[in-house]
C-alpha positions in Angstrom: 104.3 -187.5 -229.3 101.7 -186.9 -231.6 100.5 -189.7 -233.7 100.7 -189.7 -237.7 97.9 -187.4 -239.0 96.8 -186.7 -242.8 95.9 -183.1 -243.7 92.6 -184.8 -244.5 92.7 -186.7 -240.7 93.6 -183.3 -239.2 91.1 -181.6 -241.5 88.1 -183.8 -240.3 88.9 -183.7 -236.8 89.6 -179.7 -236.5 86.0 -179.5 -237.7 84.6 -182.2 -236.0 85.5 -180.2 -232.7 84.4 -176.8 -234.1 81.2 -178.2 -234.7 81.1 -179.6 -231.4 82.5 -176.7 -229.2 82.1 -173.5 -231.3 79.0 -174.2 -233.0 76.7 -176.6 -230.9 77.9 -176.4 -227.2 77.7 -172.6 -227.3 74.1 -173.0 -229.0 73.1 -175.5 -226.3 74.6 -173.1 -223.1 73.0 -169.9 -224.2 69.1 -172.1 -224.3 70.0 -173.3 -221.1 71.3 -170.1 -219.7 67.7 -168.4 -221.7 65.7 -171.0 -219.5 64.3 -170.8 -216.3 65.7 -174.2 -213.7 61.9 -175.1 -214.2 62.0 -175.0 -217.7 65.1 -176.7 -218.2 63.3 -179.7 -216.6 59.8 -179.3 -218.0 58.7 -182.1 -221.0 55.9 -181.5 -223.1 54.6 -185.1 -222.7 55.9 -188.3 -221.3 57.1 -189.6 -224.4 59.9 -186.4 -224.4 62.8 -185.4 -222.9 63.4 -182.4 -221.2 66.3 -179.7 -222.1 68.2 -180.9 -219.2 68.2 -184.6 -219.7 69.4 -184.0 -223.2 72.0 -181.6 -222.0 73.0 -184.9 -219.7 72.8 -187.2 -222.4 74.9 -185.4 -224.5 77.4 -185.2 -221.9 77.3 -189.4 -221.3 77.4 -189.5 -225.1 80.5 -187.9 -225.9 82.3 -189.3 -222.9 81.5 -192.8 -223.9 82.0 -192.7 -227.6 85.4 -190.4 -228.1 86.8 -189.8 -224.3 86.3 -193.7 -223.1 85.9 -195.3 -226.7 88.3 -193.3 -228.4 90.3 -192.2 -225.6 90.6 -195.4 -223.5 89.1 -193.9 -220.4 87.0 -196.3 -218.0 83.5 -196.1 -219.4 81.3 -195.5 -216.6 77.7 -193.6 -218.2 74.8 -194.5 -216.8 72.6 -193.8 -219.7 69.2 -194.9 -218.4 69.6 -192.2 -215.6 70.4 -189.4 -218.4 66.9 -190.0 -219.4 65.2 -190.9 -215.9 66.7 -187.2 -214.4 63.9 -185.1 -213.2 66.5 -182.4 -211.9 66.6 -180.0 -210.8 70.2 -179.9 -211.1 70.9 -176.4 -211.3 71.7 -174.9 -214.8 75.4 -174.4 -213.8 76.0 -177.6 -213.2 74.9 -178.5 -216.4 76.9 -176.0 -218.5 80.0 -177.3 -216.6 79.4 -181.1 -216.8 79.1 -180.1 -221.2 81.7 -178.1 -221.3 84.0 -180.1 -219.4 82.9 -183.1 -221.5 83.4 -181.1 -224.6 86.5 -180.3 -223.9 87.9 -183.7 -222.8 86.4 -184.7 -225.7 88.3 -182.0 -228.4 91.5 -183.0 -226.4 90.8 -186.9 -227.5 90.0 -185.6 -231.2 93.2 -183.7 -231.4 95.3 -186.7 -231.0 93.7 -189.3 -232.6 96.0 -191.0 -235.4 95.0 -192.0 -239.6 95.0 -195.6 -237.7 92.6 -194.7 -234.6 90.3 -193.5 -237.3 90.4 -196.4 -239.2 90.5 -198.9 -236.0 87.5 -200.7 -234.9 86.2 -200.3 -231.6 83.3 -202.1 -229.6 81.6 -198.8 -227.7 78.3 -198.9 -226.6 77.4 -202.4 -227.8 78.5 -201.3 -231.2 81.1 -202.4 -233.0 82.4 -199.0 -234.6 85.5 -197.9 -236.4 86.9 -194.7 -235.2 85.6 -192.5 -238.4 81.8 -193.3 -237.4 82.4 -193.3 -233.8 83.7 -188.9 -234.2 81.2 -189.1 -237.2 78.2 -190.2 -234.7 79.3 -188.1 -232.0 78.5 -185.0 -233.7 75.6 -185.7 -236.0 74.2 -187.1 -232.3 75.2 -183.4 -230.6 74.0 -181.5 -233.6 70.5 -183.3 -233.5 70.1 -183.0 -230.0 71.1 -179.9 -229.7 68.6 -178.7 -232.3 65.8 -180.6 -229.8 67.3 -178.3 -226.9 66.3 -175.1 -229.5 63.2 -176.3 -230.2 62.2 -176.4 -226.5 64.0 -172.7 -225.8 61.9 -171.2 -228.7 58.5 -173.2 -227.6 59.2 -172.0 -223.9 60.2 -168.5 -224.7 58.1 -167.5 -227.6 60.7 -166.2 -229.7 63.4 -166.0 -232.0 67.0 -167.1 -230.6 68.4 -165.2 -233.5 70.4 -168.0 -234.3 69.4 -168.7 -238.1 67.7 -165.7 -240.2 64.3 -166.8 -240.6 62.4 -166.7 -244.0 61.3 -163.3 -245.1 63.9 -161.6 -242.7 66.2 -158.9 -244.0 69.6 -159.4 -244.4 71.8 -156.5 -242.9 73.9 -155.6 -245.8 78.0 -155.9 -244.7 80.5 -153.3 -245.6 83.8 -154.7 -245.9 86.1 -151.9 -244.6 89.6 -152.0 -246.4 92.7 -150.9 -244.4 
Protein backbone atom coordinates (compact mmCIF):
# COMPACT_ATOMS: atom_id res chain seq x y z
CA UNK A 1 0.00 0.00 0.00
CA UNK A 2 1.15 3.17 -1.18
CA UNK A 3 1.82 5.83 1.38
CA UNK A 4 -0.17 9.35 1.51
CA UNK A 5 1.21 11.48 -1.37
CA UNK A 6 0.36 15.38 -2.17
CA UNK A 7 -0.07 16.32 -5.87
CA UNK A 8 2.82 18.55 -4.93
CA UNK A 9 4.83 15.25 -3.20
CA UNK A 10 4.01 13.28 -6.32
CA UNK A 11 4.73 16.25 -8.45
CA UNK A 12 8.31 16.74 -7.09
CA UNK A 13 9.21 13.25 -7.02
CA UNK A 14 7.92 12.35 -10.77
CA UNK A 15 10.41 14.96 -11.81
CA UNK A 16 12.99 14.33 -9.53
CA UNK A 17 13.25 10.82 -11.35
CA UNK A 18 12.85 12.30 -14.86
CA UNK A 19 15.69 14.31 -14.21
CA UNK A 20 17.56 11.49 -12.94
CA UNK A 21 16.66 8.68 -15.54
CA UNK A 22 15.41 10.52 -18.68
CA UNK A 23 17.50 13.49 -18.65
CA UNK A 24 20.91 12.75 -16.95
CA UNK A 25 21.47 8.95 -16.94
CA UNK A 26 20.80 8.80 -20.63
CA UNK A 27 23.23 11.90 -21.06
CA UNK A 28 25.83 10.16 -18.94
CA UNK A 29 25.46 6.48 -20.99
CA UNK A 30 25.71 7.89 -24.41
CA UNK A 31 29.50 9.89 -23.17
CA UNK A 32 30.43 6.74 -21.94
CA UNK A 33 29.23 4.66 -24.79
CA UNK A 34 31.08 7.82 -27.14
CA UNK A 35 34.36 7.01 -25.19
CA UNK A 36 36.97 4.79 -25.76
CA UNK A 37 37.67 2.09 -22.24
CA UNK A 38 40.92 4.31 -22.22
CA UNK A 39 39.27 7.31 -22.20
CA UNK A 40 36.71 6.60 -19.79
CA UNK A 41 39.58 6.15 -17.35
CA UNK A 42 41.97 8.92 -18.49
CA UNK A 43 42.21 12.30 -15.91
CA UNK A 44 43.56 15.40 -17.04
CA UNK A 45 45.58 15.82 -13.84
CA UNK A 46 45.82 14.28 -10.49
CA UNK A 47 43.60 16.64 -8.90
CA UNK A 48 40.49 15.19 -11.39
CA UNK A 49 38.51 12.43 -11.68
CA UNK A 50 38.03 10.46 -14.55
CA UNK A 51 34.53 9.73 -16.48
CA UNK A 52 34.49 6.47 -14.93
CA UNK A 53 34.97 7.17 -11.37
CA UNK A 54 32.26 9.68 -11.51
CA UNK A 55 30.08 7.26 -13.38
CA UNK A 56 30.93 5.09 -9.92
CA UNK A 57 30.40 7.79 -7.67
CA UNK A 58 27.21 8.50 -8.93
CA UNK A 59 26.18 5.07 -8.60
CA UNK A 60 27.46 4.91 -4.58
CA UNK A 61 25.67 8.29 -4.30
CA UNK A 62 22.25 7.53 -5.17
CA UNK A 63 22.36 4.15 -3.50
CA UNK A 64 23.32 5.71 -0.23
CA UNK A 65 21.28 8.79 -0.16
CA UNK A 66 17.55 7.54 -1.61
CA UNK A 67 17.91 3.49 -1.88
CA UNK A 68 19.74 2.89 1.77
CA UNK A 69 18.81 6.47 3.26
CA UNK A 70 15.58 6.79 1.92
CA UNK A 71 14.89 3.27 1.25
CA UNK A 72 16.17 1.55 4.34
CA UNK A 73 18.57 -0.73 2.45
CA UNK A 74 21.99 -1.68 4.31
CA UNK A 75 24.37 1.03 3.33
CA UNK A 76 27.42 -0.52 2.12
CA UNK A 77 29.34 2.32 -0.49
CA UNK A 78 32.72 2.44 -0.26
CA UNK A 79 33.20 5.90 -1.35
CA UNK A 80 36.92 6.35 -1.08
CA UNK A 81 37.31 3.44 -3.74
CA UNK A 82 34.77 5.41 -6.22
CA UNK A 83 37.46 7.85 -6.39
CA UNK A 84 40.69 5.60 -6.01
CA UNK A 85 39.21 3.31 -9.27
CA UNK A 86 41.78 3.26 -12.05
CA UNK A 87 39.55 0.72 -14.06
CA UNK A 88 39.39 -0.47 -16.45
CA UNK A 89 36.15 -1.74 -15.67
CA UNK A 90 34.64 -2.16 -18.90
CA UNK A 91 32.09 0.45 -20.09
CA UNK A 92 29.19 -2.07 -19.79
CA UNK A 93 29.62 -2.65 -16.52
CA UNK A 94 29.42 0.73 -15.83
CA UNK A 95 26.13 1.56 -17.77
CA UNK A 96 24.56 -1.38 -15.80
CA UNK A 97 25.84 -0.65 -12.32
CA UNK A 98 23.90 3.34 -13.15
CA UNK A 99 21.21 2.16 -14.58
CA UNK A 100 20.49 -0.42 -12.18
CA UNK A 101 21.10 2.13 -9.42
CA UNK A 102 18.87 4.50 -11.17
CA UNK A 103 16.32 2.44 -11.28
CA UNK A 104 16.30 1.12 -7.67
CA UNK A 105 16.62 4.48 -6.95
CA UNK A 106 13.12 5.84 -9.07
CA UNK A 107 11.43 2.72 -7.39
CA UNK A 108 12.36 4.35 -3.77
CA UNK A 109 11.14 7.90 -5.13
CA UNK A 110 7.87 6.48 -6.17
CA UNK A 111 6.88 5.48 -2.86
CA UNK A 112 8.14 7.81 -0.59
CA UNK A 113 5.18 9.46 1.61
CA UNK A 114 4.47 13.71 2.44
CA UNK A 115 6.08 12.33 5.97
CA UNK A 116 9.30 10.53 4.43
CA UNK A 117 9.89 13.89 2.82
CA UNK A 118 9.55 15.69 5.69
CA UNK A 119 11.43 13.05 8.03
CA UNK A 120 14.95 13.52 9.12
CA UNK A 121 17.46 11.06 8.34
CA UNK A 122 21.25 10.70 9.41
CA UNK A 123 22.86 9.49 5.78
CA UNK A 124 26.28 10.03 5.07
CA UNK A 125 27.26 11.77 8.31
CA UNK A 126 24.49 14.21 7.60
CA UNK A 127 21.67 14.81 9.30
CA UNK A 128 19.13 15.37 6.27
CA UNK A 129 15.41 15.49 6.00
CA UNK A 130 14.05 13.56 3.11
CA UNK A 131 13.23 16.80 0.80
CA UNK A 132 17.13 17.68 0.65
CA UNK A 133 18.27 14.14 0.73
CA UNK A 134 16.05 13.63 -3.23
CA UNK A 135 16.90 17.44 -3.53
CA UNK A 136 20.84 16.62 -3.26
CA UNK A 137 20.61 13.55 -5.13
CA UNK A 138 19.92 15.19 -8.22
CA UNK A 139 21.53 18.49 -8.12
CA UNK A 140 24.75 15.95 -7.18
CA UNK A 141 23.79 13.69 -10.67
CA UNK A 142 23.14 16.77 -12.68
CA UNK A 143 26.59 18.36 -11.77
CA UNK A 144 28.49 15.38 -12.17
CA UNK A 145 27.06 14.42 -14.97
CA UNK A 146 27.80 17.75 -16.63
CA UNK A 147 31.74 16.90 -15.55
CA UNK A 148 31.24 13.53 -17.53
CA UNK A 149 30.24 15.97 -20.73
CA UNK A 150 32.89 18.14 -20.33
CA UNK A 151 35.45 15.28 -20.52
CA UNK A 152 33.39 13.57 -23.77
CA UNK A 153 33.63 16.88 -25.54
CA UNK A 154 37.47 17.55 -24.40
CA UNK A 155 38.27 13.88 -25.52
CA UNK A 156 36.28 13.90 -28.76
CA UNK A 157 36.61 17.30 -30.04
CA UNK A 158 33.10 17.97 -30.73
CA UNK A 159 29.69 18.82 -30.21
CA UNK A 160 27.43 16.08 -28.41
CA UNK A 161 24.51 17.82 -29.86
CA UNK A 162 23.05 17.95 -26.63
CA UNK A 163 22.30 21.78 -26.07
CA UNK A 164 22.20 24.22 -29.34
CA UNK A 165 25.24 26.13 -29.06
CA UNK A 166 25.37 30.00 -29.42
CA UNK A 167 25.10 31.20 -32.97
CA UNK A 168 23.54 27.82 -34.11
CA UNK A 169 20.37 27.76 -36.18
CA UNK A 170 17.38 26.62 -34.88
CA UNK A 171 15.53 24.09 -37.24
CA UNK A 172 12.17 25.61 -37.61
CA UNK A 173 9.18 22.87 -36.42
CA UNK A 174 6.09 22.41 -38.32
CA UNK A 175 3.29 21.33 -36.24
CA UNK A 176 1.26 18.93 -38.49
CA UNK A 177 -2.47 18.97 -37.55
CA UNK A 178 -4.54 15.77 -37.92
Amino acid sequence: MKSKQSELTKSFLVESQRSISAYHMPRLIRCLKMLSEKDIWWRPNAASNSAGNLALHLSGNVRQWIISGLGNEEDLRDRDREFSERGPIPRRLLIALIRKTVEEACSVLGHLSDDSLERIYDIQGYRASGMYAVSHVVDHFAYHTGQIIFVTKWKLGKDLRFTRLPGAKRKKIIARVP
